[in-house]
C-alpha beads as a LAMMPS data file, in Angstrom:
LAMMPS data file: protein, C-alpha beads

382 atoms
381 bonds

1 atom types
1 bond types

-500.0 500.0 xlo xhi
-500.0 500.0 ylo yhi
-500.0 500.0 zlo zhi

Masses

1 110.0

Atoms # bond

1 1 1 -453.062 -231.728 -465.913
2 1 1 -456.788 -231.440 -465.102
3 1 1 -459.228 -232.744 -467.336
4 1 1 -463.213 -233.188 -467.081
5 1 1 -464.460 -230.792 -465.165
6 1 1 -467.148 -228.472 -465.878
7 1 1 -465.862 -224.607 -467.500
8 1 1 -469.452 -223.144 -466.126
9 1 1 -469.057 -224.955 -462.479
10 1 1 -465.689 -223.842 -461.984
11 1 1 -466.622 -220.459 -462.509
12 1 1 -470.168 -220.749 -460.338
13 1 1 -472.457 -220.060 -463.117
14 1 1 -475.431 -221.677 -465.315
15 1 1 -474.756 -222.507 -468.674
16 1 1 -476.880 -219.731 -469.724
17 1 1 -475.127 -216.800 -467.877
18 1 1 -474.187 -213.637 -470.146
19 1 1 -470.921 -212.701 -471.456
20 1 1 -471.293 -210.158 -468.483
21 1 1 -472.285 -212.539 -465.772
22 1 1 -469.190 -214.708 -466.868
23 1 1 -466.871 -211.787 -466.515
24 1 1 -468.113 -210.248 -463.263
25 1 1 -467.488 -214.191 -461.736
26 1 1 -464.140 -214.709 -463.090
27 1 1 -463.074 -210.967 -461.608
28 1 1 -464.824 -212.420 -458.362
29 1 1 -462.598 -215.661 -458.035
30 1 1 -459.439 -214.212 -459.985
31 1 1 -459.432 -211.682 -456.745
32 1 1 -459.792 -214.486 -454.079
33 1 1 -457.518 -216.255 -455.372
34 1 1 -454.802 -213.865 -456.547
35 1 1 -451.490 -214.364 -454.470
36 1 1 -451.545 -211.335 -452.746
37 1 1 -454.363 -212.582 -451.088
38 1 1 -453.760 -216.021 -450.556
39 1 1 -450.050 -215.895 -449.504
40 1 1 -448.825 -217.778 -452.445
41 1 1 -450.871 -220.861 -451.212
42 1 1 -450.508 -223.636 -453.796
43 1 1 -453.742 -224.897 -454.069
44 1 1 -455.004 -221.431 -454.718
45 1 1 -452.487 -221.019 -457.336
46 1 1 -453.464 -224.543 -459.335
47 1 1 -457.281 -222.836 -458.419
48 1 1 -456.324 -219.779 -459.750
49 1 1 -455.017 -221.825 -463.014
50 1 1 -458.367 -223.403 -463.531
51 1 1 -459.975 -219.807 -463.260
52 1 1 -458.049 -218.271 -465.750
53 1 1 -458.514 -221.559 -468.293
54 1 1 -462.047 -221.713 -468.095
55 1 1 -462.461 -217.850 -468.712
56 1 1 -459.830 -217.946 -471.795
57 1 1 -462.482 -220.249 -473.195
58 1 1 -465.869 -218.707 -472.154
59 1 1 -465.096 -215.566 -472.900
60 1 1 -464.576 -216.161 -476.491
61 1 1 -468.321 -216.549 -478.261
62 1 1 -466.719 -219.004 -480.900
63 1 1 -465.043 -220.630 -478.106
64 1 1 -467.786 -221.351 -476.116
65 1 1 -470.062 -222.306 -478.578
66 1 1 -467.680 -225.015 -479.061
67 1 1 -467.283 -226.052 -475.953
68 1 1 -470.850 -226.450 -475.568
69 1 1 -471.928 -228.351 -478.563
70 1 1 -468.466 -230.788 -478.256
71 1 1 -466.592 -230.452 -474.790
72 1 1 -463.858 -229.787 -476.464
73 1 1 -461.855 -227.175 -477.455
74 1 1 -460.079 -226.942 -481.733
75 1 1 -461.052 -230.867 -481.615
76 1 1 -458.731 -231.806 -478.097
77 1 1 -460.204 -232.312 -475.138
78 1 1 -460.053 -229.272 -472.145
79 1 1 -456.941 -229.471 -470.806
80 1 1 -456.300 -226.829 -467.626
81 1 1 -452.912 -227.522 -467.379
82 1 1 -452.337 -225.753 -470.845
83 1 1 -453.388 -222.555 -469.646
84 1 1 -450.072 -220.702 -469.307
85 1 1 -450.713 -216.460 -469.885
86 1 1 -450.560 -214.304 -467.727
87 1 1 -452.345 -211.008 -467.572
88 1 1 -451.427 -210.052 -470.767
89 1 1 -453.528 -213.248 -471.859
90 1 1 -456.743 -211.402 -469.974
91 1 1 -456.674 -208.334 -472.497
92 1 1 -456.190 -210.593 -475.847
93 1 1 -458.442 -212.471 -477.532
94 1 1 -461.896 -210.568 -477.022
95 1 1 -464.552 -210.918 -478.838
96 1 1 -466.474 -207.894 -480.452
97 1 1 -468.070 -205.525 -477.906
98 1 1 -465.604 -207.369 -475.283
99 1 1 -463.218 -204.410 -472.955
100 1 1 -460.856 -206.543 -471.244
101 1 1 -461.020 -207.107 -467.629
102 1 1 -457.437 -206.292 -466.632
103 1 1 -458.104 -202.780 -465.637
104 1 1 -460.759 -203.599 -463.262
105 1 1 -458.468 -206.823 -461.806
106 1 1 -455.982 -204.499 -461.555
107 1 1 -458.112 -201.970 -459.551
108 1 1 -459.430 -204.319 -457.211
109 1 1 -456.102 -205.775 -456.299
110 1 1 -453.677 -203.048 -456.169
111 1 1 -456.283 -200.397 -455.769
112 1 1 -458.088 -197.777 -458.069
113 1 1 -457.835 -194.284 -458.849
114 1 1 -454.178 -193.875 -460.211
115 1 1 -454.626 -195.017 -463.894
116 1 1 -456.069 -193.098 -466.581
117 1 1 -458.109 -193.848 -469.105
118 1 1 -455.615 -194.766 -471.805
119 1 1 -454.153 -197.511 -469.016
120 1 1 -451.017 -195.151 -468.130
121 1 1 -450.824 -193.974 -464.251
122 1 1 -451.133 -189.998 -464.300
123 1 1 -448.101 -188.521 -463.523
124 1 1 -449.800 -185.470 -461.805
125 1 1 -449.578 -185.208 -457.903
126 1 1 -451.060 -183.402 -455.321
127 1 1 -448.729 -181.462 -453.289
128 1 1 -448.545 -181.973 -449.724
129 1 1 -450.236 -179.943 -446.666
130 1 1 -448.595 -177.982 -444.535
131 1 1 -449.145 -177.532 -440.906
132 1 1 -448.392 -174.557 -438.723
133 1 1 -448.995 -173.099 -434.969
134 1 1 -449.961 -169.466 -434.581
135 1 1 -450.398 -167.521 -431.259
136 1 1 -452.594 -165.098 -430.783
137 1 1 -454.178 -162.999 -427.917
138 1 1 -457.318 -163.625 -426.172
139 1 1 -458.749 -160.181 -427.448
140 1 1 -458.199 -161.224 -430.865
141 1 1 -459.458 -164.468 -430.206
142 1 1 -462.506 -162.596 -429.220
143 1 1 -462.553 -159.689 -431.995
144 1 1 -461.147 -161.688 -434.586
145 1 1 -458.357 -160.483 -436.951
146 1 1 -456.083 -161.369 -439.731
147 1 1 -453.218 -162.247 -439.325
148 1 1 -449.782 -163.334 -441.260
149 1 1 -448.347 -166.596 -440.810
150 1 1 -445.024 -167.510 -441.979
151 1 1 -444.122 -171.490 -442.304
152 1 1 -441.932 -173.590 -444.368
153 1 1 -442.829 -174.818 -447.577
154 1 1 -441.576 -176.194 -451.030
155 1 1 -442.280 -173.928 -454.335
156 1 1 -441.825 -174.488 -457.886
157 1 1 -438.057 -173.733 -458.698
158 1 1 -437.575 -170.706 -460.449
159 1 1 -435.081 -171.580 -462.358
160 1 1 -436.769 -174.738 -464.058
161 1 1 -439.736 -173.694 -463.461
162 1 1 -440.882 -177.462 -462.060
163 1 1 -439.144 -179.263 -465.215
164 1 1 -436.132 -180.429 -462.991
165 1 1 -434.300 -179.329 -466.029
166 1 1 -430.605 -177.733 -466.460
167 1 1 -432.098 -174.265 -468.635
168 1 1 -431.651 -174.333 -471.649
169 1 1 -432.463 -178.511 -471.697
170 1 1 -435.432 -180.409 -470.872
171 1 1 -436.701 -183.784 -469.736
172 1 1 -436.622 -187.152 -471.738
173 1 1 -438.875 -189.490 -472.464
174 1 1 -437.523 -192.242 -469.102
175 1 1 -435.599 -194.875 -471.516
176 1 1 -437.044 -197.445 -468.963
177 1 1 -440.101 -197.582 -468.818
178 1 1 -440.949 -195.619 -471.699
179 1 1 -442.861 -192.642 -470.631
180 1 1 -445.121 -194.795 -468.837
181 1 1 -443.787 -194.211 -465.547
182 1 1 -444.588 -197.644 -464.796
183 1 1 -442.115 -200.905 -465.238
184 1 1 -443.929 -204.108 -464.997
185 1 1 -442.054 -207.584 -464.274
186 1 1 -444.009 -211.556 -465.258
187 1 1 -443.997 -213.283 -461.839
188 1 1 -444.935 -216.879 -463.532
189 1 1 -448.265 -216.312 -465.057
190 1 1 -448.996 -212.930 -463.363
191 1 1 -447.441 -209.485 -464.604
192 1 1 -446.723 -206.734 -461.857
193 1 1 -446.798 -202.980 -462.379
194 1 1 -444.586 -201.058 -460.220
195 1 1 -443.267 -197.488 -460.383
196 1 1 -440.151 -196.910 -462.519
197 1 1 -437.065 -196.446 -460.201
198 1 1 -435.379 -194.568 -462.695
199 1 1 -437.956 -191.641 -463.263
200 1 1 -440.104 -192.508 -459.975
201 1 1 -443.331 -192.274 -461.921
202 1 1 -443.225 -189.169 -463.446
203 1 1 -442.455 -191.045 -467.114
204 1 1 -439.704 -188.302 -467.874
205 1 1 -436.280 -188.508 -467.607
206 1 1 -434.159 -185.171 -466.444
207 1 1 -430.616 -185.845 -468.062
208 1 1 -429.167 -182.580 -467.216
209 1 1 -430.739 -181.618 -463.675
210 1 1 -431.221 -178.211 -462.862
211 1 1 -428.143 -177.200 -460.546
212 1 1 -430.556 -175.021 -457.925
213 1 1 -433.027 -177.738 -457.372
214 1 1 -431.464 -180.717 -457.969
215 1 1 -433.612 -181.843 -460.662
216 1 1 -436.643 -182.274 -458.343
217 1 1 -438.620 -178.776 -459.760
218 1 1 -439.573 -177.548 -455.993
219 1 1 -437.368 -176.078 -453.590
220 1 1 -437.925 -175.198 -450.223
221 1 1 -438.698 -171.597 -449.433
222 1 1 -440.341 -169.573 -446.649
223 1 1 -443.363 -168.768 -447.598
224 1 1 -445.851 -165.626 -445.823
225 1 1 -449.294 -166.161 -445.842
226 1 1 -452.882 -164.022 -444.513
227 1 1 -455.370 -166.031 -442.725
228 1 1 -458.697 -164.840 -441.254
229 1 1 -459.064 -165.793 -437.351
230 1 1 -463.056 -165.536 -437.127
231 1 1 -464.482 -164.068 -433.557
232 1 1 -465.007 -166.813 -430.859
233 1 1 -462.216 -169.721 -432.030
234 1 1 -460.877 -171.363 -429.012
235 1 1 -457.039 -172.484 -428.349
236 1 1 -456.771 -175.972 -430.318
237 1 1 -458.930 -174.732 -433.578
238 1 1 -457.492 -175.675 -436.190
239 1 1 -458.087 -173.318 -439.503
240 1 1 -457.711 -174.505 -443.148
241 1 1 -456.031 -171.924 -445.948
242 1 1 -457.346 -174.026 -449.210
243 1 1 -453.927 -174.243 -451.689
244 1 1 -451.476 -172.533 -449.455
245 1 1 -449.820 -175.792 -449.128
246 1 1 -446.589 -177.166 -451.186
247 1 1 -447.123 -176.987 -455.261
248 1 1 -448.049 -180.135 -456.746
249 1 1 -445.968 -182.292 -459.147
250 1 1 -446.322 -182.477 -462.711
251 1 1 -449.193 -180.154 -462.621
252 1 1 -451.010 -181.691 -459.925
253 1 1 -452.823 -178.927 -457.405
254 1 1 -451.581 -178.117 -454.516
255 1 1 -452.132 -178.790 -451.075
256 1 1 -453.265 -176.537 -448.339
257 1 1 -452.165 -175.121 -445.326
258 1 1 -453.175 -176.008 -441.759
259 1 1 -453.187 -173.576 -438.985
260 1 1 -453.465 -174.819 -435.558
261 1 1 -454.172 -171.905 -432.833
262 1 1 -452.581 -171.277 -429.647
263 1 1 -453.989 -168.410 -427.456
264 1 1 -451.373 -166.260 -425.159
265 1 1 -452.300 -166.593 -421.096
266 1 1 -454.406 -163.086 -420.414
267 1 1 -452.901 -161.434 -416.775
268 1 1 -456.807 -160.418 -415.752
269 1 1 -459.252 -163.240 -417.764
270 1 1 -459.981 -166.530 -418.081
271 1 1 -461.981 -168.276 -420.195
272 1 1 -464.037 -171.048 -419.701
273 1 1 -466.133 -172.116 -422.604
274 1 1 -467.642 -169.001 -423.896
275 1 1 -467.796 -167.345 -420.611
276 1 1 -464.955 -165.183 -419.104
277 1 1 -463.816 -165.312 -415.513
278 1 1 -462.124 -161.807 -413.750
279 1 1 -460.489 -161.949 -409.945
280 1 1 -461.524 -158.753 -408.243
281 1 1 -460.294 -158.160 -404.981
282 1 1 -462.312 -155.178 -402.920
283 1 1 -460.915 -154.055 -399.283
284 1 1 -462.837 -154.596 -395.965
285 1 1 -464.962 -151.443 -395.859
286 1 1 -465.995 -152.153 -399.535
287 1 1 -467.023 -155.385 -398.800
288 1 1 -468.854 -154.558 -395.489
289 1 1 -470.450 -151.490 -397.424
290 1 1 -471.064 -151.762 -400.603
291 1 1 -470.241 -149.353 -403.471
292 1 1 -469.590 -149.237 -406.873
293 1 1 -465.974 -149.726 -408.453
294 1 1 -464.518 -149.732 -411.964
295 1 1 -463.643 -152.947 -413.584
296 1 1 -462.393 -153.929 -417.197
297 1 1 -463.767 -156.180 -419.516
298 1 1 -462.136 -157.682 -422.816
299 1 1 -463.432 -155.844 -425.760
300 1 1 -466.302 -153.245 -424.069
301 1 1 -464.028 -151.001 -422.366
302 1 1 -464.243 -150.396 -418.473
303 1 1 -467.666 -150.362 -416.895
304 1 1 -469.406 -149.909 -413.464
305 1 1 -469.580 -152.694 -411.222
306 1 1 -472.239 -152.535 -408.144
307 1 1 -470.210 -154.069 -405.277
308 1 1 -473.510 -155.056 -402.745
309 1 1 -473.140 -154.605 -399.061
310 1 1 -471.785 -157.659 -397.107
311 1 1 -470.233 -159.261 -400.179
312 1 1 -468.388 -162.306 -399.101
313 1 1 -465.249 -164.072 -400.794
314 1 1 -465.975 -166.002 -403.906
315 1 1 -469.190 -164.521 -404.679
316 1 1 -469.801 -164.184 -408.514
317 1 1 -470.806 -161.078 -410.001
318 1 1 -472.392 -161.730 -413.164
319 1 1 -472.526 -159.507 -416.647
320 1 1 -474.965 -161.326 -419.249
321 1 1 -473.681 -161.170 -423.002
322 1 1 -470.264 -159.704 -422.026
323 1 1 -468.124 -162.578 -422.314
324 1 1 -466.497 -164.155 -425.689
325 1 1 -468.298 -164.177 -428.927
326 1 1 -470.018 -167.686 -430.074
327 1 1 -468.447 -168.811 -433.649
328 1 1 -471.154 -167.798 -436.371
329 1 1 -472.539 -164.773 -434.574
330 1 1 -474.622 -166.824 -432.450
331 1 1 -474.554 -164.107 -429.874
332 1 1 -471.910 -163.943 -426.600
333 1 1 -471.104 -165.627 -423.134
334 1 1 -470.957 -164.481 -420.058
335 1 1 -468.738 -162.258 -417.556
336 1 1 -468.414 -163.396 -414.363
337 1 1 -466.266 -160.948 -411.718
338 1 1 -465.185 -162.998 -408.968
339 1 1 -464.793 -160.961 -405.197
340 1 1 -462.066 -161.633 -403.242
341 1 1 -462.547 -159.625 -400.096
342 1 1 -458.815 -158.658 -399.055
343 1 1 -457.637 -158.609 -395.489
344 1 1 -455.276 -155.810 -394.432
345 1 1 -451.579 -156.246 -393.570
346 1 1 -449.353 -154.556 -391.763
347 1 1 -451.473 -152.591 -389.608
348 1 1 -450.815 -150.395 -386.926
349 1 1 -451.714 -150.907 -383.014
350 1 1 -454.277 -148.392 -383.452
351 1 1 -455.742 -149.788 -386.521
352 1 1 -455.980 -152.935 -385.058
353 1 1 -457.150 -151.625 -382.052
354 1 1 -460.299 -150.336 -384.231
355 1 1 -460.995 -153.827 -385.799
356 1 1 -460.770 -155.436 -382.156
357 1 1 -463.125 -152.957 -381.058
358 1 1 -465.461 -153.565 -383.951
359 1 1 -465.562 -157.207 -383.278
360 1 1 -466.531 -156.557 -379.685
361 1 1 -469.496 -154.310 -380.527
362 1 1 -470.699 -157.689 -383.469
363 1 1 -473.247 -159.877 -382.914
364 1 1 -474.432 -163.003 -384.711
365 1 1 -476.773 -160.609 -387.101
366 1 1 -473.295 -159.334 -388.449
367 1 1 -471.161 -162.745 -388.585
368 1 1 -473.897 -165.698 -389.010
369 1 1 -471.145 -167.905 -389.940
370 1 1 -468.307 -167.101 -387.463
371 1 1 -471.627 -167.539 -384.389
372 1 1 -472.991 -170.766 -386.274
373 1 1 -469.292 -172.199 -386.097
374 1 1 -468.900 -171.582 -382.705
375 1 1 -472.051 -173.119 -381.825
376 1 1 -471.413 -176.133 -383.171
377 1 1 -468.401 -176.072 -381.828
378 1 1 -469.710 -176.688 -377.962
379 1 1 -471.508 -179.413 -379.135
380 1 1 -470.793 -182.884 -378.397
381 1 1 -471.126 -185.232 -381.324
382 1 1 -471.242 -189.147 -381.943

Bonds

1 1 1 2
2 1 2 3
3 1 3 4
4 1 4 5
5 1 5 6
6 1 6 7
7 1 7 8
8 1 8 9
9 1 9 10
10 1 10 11
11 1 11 12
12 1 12 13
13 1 13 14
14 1 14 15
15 1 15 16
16 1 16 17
17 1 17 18
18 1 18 19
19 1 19 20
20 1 20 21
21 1 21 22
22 1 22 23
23 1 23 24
24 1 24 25
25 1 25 26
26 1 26 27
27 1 27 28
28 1 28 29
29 1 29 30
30 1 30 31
31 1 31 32
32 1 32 33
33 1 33 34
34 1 34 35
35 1 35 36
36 1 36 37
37 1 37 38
38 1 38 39
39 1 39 40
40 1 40 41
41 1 41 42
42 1 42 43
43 1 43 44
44 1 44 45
45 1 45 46
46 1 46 47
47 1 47 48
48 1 48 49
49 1 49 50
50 1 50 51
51 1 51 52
52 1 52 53
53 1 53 54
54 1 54 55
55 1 55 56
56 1 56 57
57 1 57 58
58 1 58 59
59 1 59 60
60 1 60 61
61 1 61 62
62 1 62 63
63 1 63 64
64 1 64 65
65 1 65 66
66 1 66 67
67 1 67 68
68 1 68 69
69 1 69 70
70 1 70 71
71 1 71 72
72 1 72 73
73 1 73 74
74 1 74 75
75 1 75 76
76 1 76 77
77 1 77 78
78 1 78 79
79 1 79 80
80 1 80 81
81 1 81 82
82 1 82 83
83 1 83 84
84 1 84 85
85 1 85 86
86 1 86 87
87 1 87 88
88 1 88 89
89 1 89 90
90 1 90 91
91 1 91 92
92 1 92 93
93 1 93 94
94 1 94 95
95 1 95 96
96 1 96 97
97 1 97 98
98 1 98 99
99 1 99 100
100 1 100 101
101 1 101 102
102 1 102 103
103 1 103 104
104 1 104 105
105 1 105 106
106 1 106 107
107 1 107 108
108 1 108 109
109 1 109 110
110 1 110 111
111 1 111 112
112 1 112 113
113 1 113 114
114 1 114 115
115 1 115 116
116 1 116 117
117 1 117 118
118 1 118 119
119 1 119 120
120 1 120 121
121 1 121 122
122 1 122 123
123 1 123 124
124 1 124 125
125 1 125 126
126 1 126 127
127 1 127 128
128 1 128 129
129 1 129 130
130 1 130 131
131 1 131 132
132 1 132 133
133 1 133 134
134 1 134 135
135 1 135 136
136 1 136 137
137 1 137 138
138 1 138 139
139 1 139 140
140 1 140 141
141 1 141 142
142 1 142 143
143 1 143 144
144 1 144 145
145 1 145 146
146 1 146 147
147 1 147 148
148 1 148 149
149 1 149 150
150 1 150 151
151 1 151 152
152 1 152 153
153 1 153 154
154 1 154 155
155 1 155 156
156 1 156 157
157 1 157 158
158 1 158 159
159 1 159 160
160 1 160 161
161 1 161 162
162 1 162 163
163 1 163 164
164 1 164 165
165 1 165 166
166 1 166 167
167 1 167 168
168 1 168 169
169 1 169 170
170 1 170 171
171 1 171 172
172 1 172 173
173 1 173 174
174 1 174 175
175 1 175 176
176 1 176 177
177 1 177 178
178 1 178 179
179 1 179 180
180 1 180 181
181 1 181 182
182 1 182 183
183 1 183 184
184 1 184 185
185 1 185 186
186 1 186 187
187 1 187 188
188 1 188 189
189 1 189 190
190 1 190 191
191 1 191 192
192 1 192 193
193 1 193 194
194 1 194 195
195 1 195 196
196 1 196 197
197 1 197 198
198 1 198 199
199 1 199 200
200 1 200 201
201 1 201 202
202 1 202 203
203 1 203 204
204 1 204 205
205 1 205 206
206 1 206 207
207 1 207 208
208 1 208 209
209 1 209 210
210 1 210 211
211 1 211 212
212 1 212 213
213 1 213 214
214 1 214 215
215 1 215 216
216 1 216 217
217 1 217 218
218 1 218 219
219 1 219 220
220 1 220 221
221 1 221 222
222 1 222 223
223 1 223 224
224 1 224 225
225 1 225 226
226 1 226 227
227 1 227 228
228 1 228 229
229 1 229 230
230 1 230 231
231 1 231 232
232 1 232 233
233 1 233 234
234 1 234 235
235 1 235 236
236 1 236 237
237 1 237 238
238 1 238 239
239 1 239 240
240 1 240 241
241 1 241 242
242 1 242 243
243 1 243 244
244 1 244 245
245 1 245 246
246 1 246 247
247 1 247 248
248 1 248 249
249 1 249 250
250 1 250 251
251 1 251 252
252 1 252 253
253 1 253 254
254 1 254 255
255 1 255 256
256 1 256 257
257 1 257 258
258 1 258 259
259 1 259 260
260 1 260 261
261 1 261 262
262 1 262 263
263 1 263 264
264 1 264 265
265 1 265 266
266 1 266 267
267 1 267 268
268 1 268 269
269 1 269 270
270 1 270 271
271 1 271 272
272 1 272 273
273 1 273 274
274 1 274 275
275 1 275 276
276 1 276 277
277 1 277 278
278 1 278 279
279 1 279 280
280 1 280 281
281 1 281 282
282 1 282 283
283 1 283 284
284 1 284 285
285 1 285 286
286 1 286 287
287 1 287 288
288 1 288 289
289 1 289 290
290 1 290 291
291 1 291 292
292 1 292 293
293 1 293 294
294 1 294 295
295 1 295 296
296 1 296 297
297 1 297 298
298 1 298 299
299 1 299 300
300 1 300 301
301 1 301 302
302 1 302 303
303 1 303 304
304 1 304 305
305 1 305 306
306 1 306 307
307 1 307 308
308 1 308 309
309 1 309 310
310 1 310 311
311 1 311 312
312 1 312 313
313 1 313 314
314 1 314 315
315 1 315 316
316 1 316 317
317 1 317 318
318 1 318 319
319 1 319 320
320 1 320 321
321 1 321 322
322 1 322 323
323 1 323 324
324 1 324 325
325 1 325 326
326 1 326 327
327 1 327 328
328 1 328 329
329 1 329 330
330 1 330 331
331 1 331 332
332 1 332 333
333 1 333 334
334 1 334 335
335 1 335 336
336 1 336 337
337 1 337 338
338 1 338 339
339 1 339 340
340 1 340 341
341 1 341 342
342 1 342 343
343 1 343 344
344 1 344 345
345 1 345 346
346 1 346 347
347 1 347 348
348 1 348 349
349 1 349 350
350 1 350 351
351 1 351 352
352 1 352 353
353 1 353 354
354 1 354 355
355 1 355 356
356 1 356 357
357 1 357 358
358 1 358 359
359 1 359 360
360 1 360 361
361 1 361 362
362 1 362 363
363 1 363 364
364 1 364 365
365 1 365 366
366 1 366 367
367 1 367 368
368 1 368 369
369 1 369 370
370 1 370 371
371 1 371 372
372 1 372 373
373 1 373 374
374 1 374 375
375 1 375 376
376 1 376 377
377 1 377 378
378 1 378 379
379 1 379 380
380 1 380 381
381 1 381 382
């Protein structure tokens, strides 16, 4: 038993603090001190007991009034150890124009955003999202195109329709918790809220449950969906279809359905970024010559492609704005042809004969690398 000490000091505020002052500290210290946060430390809890004493008397105008003029409390002095209520103590009591401060002790332990405003826990739940690959080609990762996707899903049960219910029945109030959905069990001089095991929050009670389902309303079904691909995604995007997920529960909205893109290997193009990359391999003569050959591209059709006379091995050939759309018609990449200048196989003495006698007739004018090689070569170095 704790006597003597000040109501206003152990809640860290003047004498002249508000009503609202008084209740924003003792939400303050009844959080640091709650046992979830302090482990079930003893010294918290006797703390905690001195909290919840001093506030049962503060927050009562007649109360305090007393206290103040007296120290004392219905004539006897203030005694901490005869605080004994637990939360349902927080939400009696009030004076007029007082709300009680459970709700927002609650909240700040446990968490917000699942009770209503009556105090119940909505029953209503979100259903959950769905994720999905698609592949698709590089030209209609370029062009864009929609496309169906099929992926696994749960739907409301047809035969219920999302009661959980046998036809012909329906669901009970939960005999547990009371329709609630909630069950909530006096720890000492706290009370915990937890979900009802029997109904598992949904504060109904499915007696007779429907034989196709099971009694839990959804069932799981393929389900065959049309997306949009826009021009220009890349392999990894990831594309959202907004409540093409599973249903929700208890009327709750549904989710939505995630798409992540792969893109098929192309046999002639590669893409790097927004630009495209095409091997072209010319012969000997072309190379040494020049001309002009046909080449592809990915969504303009074949075009012309100047081939320029001595045209070496890796050289890049570029076409501006003819390589894959930018997302949000921000205009195109590149096209880059790269030359691969092919050597012949599998020729005969007299066509070798002809390349040995072209190679006699060169000069350093017609092979500046082969001569600068061999140059080097006969040097002596360090």
């Amino acid at each position: 038993m704790v006597r003597g000490k000040d109501l206003y000091e152990i809640l860290g505020v003047p004498r002249n603090a508000s009503q609202e002052e008084i209740r924003r500290a003792y939400l303050k210290l009844a959080h640091k001190y709650h046992p979830d946060k302090t482990g079930g430390d003893k010294d918290a809890e006797e703390k905690l007991k001195e909290i919840n004493a001093a506030y049962d008397v503060l927050k009562n105008p007649e109360k305090r009034a007393q206290y103040d003029r007296y120290g004392t409390v219905d004539g006897q002095p203030f005694d901490m150890g005869g605080f004994t209520g637990g939360f349902r103590g927080f939400t009696e009591g009030f004076g007029e124009g007082f709300e009680s401060p459970f709700d927002d002790l609650f909240d700040m332990v446990f968490g917000s955003g699942t009770r209503s405003r009556t105090g119940r826990r909505s029953n209503a739940q979100r259903g959950n999202d769905v994720e999905t690959t698609l592949t698709i080609t590089l030209k209609e990762s370029a062009m864009g195109v929609r496309k169906k996707v099929r992926y696994l899903c749960k739907e409301q049960c047809g035969e219920c329709h999302g009661t959980g219910a046998e036809p012909g029945s329906r669901p009970e109030v939960c005999p547990q918790c009371g329709g609630t959905g909630q069950i909530r069990a006096s720890h000492g001089f706290f009370s915990i809220t937890r979900t009802c095991p029997q109904c598992h929050g949904q504060g109904k009670y499915v007696s007779r449950p429907c034989m196709r389902c099971g009694g839990q309303g959804r069932i799981s079904t393929t389900r065959e969906t049309e997306i949009s691909i826009p021009a220009g995604v890349d392999a990894g995007t990831t594309l959202r279809s907004v409540g093409d997920g599973e249903v929700g529960i208890g009327g709750g909205p549904p989710g939505d359905l995630y798409v992540h893109l792969q893109i098929k290997e192309h046999p002639l193009f590669e893409r790097k970024g927004n630009d495209l990359y095409c091997e072209v391999p010319v012969t000997l003569s072309q190379a040494i010559s020049g001309t002009v050959i046909k080449v592809p591209t990915l969504i303009d059709g074949v075009i012309d492609l100047s081939i320029p006379e001595g045209t070496q091995s890796g050289d890049l050939l570029r076409k501006k704005g003819m390589g894959m759309p930018r997302l949000n018609n921000r205009g195109r990449g590149d096209l880059y042809y790269k030359i691969t200048v092919e050597v012949p196989v599998r020729l005969s003495k007299h066509q070798q004969d002809l390349l040995l006698e072209l190679d006699d007739l060169a000069n350093a004018k017609n092979y500046p690398k082969y001569w600068k090689f061999r140059e080097l070569r006969d040097k002596n170095f360090d």
